[in-house]
C-alpha positions as CSV (number, residue, x, y, z in Angstrom):
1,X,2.3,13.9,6.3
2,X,1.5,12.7,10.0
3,X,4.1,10.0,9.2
4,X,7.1,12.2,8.5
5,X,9.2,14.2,10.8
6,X,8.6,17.7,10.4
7,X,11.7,18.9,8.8
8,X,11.1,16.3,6.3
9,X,7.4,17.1,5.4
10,X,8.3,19.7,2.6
11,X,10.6,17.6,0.5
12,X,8.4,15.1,0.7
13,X,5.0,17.0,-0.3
14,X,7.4,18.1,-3.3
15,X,7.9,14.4,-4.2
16,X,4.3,13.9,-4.2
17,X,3.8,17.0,-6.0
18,X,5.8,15.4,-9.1
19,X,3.1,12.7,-9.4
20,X,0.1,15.0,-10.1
21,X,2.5,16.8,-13.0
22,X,2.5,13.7,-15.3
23,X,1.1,14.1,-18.8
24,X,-0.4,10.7,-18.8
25,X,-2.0,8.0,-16.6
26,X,1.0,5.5,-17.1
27,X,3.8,8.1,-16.5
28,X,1.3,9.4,-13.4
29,X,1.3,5.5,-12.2
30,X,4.9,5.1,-12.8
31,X,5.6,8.1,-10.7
32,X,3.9,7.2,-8.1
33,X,5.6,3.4,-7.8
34,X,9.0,5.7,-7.4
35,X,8.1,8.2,-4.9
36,X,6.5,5.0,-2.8
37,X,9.4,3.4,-3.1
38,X,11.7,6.4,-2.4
39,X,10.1,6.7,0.5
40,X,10.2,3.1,2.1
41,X,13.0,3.7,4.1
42,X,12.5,7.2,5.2
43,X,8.8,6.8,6.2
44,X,7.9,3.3,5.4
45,X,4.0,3.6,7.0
46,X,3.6,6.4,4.4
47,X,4.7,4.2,1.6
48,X,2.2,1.7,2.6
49,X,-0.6,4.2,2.7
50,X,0.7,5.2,-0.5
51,X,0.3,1.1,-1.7
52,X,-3.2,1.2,-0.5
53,X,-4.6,4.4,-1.7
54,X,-2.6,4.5,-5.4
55,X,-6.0,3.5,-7.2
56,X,-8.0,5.7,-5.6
57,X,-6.1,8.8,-5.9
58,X,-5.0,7.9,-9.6
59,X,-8.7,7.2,-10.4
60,X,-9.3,10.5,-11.9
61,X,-6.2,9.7,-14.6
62,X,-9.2,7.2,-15.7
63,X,-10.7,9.9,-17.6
64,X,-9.9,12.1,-20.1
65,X,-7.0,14.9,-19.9
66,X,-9.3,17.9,-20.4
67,X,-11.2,17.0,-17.5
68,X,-8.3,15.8,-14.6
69,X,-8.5,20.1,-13.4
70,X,-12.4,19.5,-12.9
71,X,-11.9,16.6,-11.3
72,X,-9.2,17.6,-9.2
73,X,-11.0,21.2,-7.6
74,X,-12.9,21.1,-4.8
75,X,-14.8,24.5,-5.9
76,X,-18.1,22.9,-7.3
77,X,-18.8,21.1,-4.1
78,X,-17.3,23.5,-2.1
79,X,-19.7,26.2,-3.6
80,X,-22.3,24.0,-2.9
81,X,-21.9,23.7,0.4
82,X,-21.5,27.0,1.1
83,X,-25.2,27.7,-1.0
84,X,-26.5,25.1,1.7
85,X,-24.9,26.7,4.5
86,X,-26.4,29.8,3.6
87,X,-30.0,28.7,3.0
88,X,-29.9,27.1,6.3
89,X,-28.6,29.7,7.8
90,X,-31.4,31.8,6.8
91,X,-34.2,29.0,8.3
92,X,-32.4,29.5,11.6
93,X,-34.1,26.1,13.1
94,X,-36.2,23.5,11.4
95,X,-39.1,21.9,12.7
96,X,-37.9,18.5,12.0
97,X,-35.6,16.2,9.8
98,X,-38.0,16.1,7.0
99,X,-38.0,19.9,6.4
100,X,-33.9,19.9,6.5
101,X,-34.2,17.0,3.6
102,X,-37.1,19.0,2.2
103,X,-34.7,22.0,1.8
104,X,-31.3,20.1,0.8
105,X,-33.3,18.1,-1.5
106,X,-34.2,21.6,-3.8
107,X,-31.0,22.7,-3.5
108,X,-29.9,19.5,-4.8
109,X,-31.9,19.5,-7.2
110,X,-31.6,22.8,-8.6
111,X,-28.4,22.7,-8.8
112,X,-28.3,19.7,-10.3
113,X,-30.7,21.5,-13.0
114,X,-28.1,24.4,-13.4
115,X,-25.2,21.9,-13.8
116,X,-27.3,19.8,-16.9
117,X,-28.7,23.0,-18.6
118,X,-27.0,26.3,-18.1
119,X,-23.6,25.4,-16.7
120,X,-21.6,22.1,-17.8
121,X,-19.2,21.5,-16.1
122,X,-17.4,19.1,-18.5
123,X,-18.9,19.0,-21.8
124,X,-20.4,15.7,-23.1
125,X,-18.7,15.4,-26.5
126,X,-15.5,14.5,-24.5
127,X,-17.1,11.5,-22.5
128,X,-18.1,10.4,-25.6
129,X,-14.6,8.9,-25.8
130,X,-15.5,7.1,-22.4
131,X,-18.4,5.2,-23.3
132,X,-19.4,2.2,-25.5
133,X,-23.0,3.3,-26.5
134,X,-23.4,5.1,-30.1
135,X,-23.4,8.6,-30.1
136,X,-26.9,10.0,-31.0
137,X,-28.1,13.0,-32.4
138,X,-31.5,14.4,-31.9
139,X,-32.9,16.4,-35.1
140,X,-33.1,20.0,-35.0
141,X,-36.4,21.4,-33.6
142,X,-38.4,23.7,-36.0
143,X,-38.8,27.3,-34.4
């Protein structure tokens, strides 16, 4: 938005806003090739950053429509950092690098425990779709 004049800024964000409202990854794509192009005259360095950073920002259209709000939020990592923060916080001041890496490195991997056991974030019948290996299914353990 640095690259439009500030009267200009909200009819533009709206423009933008139409991309990330497509149903699909083409229609997503295709919106995006207008609004650049819309916008070459009025702010043509935005339109090139918009040329240059299409793939990236479209990336998440990659995978599959139940997951684009997942992958869209910021809460998971923001949450995490915030569960960081706070452990730190609490330390006050480590002794060295090693015991900040020491510490991060539990959180990480704890959460990373949470995430595969007790909360999924995406479920992984739905990147089943995604990948090429067969699906397999473990037998049911006797109690």
């Amino acid at each position: 938005m640095a690259h439009v004049p500030a009267k200009q800024r909200p009819a533009v964000m709206a423009m933008i806003k139409t991309i990330f409202a497509q149903e699909t990854a083409a229609e997503a794509h295709a919106q995006w090739k207008t609004v650049a192009d819309a916008l070459r005259e009025r702010a043509p360095r935005l339109a090139e950053l918009m040329d240059e950073a299409r793939d990236d920002v479209l990336a998440y259209t990659a995978f599959p429509k139940e997951h684009w709000p997942q992958i869209s939020s910021t809460n998971p990592l923001e949450r995490l950092n915030g569960e960081v923060k706070r452990r730190c916080d609490v330390v006050g001041i480590f002794p060295n690098d090693r015991s900040v890496v020491r510490l991060v490195g539990a959180l990480m991997l704890e959460q990373n425990d949470e995430w595969a056991v007790s909360r999924r974030y995406m479920s992984l019948e739905s990147f089943a779709a995604l990948s090429d290996a067969p699906r397999v299914k473990l037998p049911a353990v006797a109690a």
